[in-house]
N, C-alpha and C positions, 0 to 999 in steps of 0.2 A: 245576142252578140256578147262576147269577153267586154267586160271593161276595160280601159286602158288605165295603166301604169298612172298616167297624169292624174285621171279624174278619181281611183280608186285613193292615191293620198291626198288630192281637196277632201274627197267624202271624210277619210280620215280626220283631217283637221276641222271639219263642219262638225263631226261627230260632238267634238268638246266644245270648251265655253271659247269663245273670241277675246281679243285684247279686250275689248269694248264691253262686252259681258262679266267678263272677269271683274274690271274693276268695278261696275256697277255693283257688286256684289261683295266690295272689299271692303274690309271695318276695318282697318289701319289707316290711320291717316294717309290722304296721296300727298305726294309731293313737286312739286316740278324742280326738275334739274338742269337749271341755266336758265339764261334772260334772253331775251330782242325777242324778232317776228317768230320765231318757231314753235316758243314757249306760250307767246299771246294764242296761238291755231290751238297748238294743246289743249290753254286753256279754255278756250271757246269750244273745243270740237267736248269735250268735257263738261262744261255748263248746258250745253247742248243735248247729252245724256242724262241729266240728272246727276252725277259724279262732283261728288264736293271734292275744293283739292282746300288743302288747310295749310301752304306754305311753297317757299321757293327757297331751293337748298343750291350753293356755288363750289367749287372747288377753292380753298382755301386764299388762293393771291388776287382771289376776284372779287371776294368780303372787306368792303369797305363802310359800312357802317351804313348802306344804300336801302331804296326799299323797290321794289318790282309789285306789280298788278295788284297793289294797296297792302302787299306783306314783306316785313322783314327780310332782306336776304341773311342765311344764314349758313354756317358753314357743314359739314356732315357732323361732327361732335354736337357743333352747337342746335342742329334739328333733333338730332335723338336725345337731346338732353330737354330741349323745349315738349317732345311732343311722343317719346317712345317710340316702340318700332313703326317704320313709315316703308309705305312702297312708293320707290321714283321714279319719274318718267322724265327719262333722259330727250331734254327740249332744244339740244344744238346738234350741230354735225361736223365731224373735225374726219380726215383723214392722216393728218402726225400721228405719229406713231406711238410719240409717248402720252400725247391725252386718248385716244385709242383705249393702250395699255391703263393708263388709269383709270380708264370706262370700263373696264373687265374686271381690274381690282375691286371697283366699287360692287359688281357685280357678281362677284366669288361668293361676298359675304352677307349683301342685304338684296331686296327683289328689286332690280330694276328691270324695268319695259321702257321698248324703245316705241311708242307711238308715230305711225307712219301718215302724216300728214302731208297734201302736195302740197306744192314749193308755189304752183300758179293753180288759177279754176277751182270749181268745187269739187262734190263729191268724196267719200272715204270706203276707205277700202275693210268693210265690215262685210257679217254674215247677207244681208242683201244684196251688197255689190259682187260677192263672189258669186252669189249662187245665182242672179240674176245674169252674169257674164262667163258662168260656167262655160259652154257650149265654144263659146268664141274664146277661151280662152283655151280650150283642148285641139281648137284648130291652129291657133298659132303655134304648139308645142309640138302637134304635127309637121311642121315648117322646121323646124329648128334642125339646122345641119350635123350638130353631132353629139354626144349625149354630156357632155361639158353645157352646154350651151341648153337644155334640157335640165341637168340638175341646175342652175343658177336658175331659171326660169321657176322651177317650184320652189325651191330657197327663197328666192326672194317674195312669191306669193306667199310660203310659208309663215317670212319673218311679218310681212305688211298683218297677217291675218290674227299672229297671236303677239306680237312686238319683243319674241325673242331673238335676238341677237346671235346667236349660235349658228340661228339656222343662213347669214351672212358670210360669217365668220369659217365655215365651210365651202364655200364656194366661190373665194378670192383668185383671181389672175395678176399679178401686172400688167402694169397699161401698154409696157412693150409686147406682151404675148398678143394684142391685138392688132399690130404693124406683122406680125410675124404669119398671123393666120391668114391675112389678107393679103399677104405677100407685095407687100410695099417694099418698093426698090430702087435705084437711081431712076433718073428723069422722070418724076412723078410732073404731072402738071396739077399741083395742089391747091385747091381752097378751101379755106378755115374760114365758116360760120359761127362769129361769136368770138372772131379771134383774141377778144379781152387782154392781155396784158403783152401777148405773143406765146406763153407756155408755151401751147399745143404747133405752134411754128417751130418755137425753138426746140419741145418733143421731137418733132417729125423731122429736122436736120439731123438732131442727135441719131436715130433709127437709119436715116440713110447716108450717114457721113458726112454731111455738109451738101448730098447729089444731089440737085432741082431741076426739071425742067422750066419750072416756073412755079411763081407762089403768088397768091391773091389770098389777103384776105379782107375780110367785113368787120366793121365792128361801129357801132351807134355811137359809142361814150367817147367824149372827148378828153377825156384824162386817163382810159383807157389808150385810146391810143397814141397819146404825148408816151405814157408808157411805155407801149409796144415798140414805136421806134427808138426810144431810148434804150432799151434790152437788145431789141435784136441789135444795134449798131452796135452795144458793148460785146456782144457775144459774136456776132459776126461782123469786124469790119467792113463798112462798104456795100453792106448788101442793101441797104433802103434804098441805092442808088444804081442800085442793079435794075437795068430796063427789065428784067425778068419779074422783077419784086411789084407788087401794087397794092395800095391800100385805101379800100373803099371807105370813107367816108358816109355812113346809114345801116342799113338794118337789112333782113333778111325776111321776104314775106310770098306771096303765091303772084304779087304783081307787082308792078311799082306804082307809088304812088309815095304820100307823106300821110306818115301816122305819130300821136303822142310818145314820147320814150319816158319812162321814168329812170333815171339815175341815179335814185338814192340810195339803190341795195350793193351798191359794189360791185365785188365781181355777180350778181343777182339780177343788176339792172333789165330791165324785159320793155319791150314796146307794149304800152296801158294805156287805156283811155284814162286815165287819171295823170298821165306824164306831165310833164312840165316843159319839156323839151318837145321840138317838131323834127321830125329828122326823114329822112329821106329814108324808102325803101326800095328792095331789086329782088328779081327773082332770078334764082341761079340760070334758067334758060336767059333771060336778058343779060345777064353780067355776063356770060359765054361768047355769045352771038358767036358762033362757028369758030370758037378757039378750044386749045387739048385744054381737056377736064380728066384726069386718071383717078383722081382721087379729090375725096369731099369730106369734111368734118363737120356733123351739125350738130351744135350747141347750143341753144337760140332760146334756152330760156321760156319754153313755155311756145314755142313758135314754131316746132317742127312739124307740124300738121302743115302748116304753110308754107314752108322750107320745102317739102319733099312737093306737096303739089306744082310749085313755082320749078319745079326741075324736070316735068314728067319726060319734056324732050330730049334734055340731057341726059336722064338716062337709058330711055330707051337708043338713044344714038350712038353716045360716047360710051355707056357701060360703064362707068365709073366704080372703082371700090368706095365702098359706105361706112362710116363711123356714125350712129347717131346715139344721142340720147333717151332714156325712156323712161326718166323719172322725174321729169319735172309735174306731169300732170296725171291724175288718176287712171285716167284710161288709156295713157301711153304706150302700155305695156303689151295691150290688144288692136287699138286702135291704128296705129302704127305703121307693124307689120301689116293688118292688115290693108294700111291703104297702097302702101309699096307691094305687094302683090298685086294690089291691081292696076298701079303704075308700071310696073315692072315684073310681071309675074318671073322672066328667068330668073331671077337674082336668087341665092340661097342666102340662107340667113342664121345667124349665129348671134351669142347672147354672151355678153361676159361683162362679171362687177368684180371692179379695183378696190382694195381694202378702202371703205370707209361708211363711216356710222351715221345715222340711220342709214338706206339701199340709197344714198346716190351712188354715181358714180355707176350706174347700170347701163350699160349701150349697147345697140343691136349693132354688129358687122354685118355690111351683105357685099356679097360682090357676085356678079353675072358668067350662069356657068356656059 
């Protein structure tokens, strides 16, 4: 039988050394670029390898005389002047445009790799995990409704497998070409999973002119959504008292019950067994109970496995058009679509990432043909 397109560029990229390889094998000093949680996984996922990293390098207004995971921060003069040439592994994620653009300049001129570590769960996406998830990963690509959605799906396995940036940087949408593909229009009956600060509310008015059939959304954090009513009321007059407007109070899961929330990541926050906070959870078919659902946006942080089970009625009922996420967890990307095929085998399925560094910002559209 022919190869397919898919599987003949993984083989390709199997062919060479991996992120993970590569640096195993690098005599420049490594570096990390940028602090918090991203930079600590780096660093683990790195001592975990065998992989010395010999420093932590900042963009210049960030250098405060500070020190991160027992080294120096230092600025890019002040690394290559400490330590000669270094390769860096770019340890945050920014979608601005001008640190972006920064992230490219640094890039023009010395190696940096963007190591792709999840956001929630284990696992990493090296020479074992590709090739051990080959097969299911050539079925999802089979899925995929149109070859847009097709290139972004090897793009982004491309970039997870060797931490180039490029191959991202290729396969950018705006986040309105996904309101457009799925044909989102007045009277939606919308709910936003994850609705954190209202963004993706006040996204989806912007897209359909201020139209609603109604709006619900979810969100666990309570400064979160002190937030969210305070935007959407600046931005739309009146609407938080729109009997059309609801706003859930918990979290998003396959049932209800109460589970731990942690809140300390910001907009990152996720339901952990390590929370602090007890919060209340629902599943999209309970939050419904026989009300219009047109459209869904899941966001949830590490929870859409349980998000889309907690829906399986809704949509096989309602048919709902779909927004979800697919990078918060290593096996998102497969795992996913596949369970929504078997919740929903009509639905077609579509894949599109909005500029930003590392591959978040990756979301599968499906909507029911």
């Amino acid at each position: 039988m022919e190869k397919s397109v898919f599987r003949a560029e993984m083989e390709n990229i199997l062919s060479g050394k991996t992120l993970w390889e590569r640096l195993q094998s690098e005599s420049r000093p490594i570096v990390l670029y940028g602090m918090g949680d991203g930079a600590e996984k780096i660093f683990s996922a790195c001592k975990e390898r065998g992989i010395p990293v010999s420093g932590v390098m900042a963009s210049d207004a960030f250098v405060r005389g500070q020190s991160f995971l027992g080294y120096p921060v230092r600025t890019l003069a002040a690394t290559e002047e400490a330590l000669g040439e270094c390769v860096y592994l770019l340890s945050f994620g920014s979608s601005l445009p001008d640190v972006m653009a920064h992230i490219d300049a640094v890039r023009e001129t010395h190696t940096l790799y963007a190591p792709d570590v999840p956001l929630f769960g284990g696992g990493i996406w090296d020479r074992e995990c590709l090739t051990e998830n080959l097969d299911r990963l050539e079925q999802v690509y089979s899925l995929l409704g149109d070859d847009l959605s097709k290139k972004v799906f090897t793009s982004v396995i491309s970039y997870r497998m060797t931490g180039n940036l490029s191959y991202l940087s290729r396969c950018e949408t705006p986040r309105e070409e996904m309101y457009t593909l799925l044909g989102v229009g007045e009277n939606e009956d919308y709910l936003d999973l994850g609705a954190y600060d209202g963004d993706t509310l006040r996204e989806f008015l912007s897209e359909t002119g201020g139209s609603y059939g109604s709006l619900t959304a979810v969100e666990p954090d309570p400064k979160s959504r002190r937030k969210l009513l305070e935007r959407m009321e600046k931005a739309y007059p009146g609407i938080t008292s729109d009997p059309r407007f609801t706003l859930i109070e918990g979290g998003v899961w396959s049932e209800e019950g109460t589970l731990s929330f942690d809140n300390a990541a910001g907009r990152n926050s996720s339901l952990s067994e390590g929370g602090k906070l007890s919060v209340n959870v629902f599943s999209v078919d309970g939050i419904r109970q026989g009300k219009g659902c047109s459209f869904i946006k899941m966001d949830v942080e590490g929870s859409e496995r349980e998000a889309l089970i907690g829906a399986g009625k809704t949509l096989s009922g309602l048919r709902p058009k779909l927004i979800f996420s697919a990078y918060h967890r290593t096996e998102d990307l497969f795992a996913l679509p596949e369970l929504l095929r078997k919740l929903a085998p009509e639905y077609k399925l579509f894949l599109r990432h909005q500029p930003y560094y590392p591959a978040w910002e990756v979301n599968f559209c499906a909507k029911a043909e």
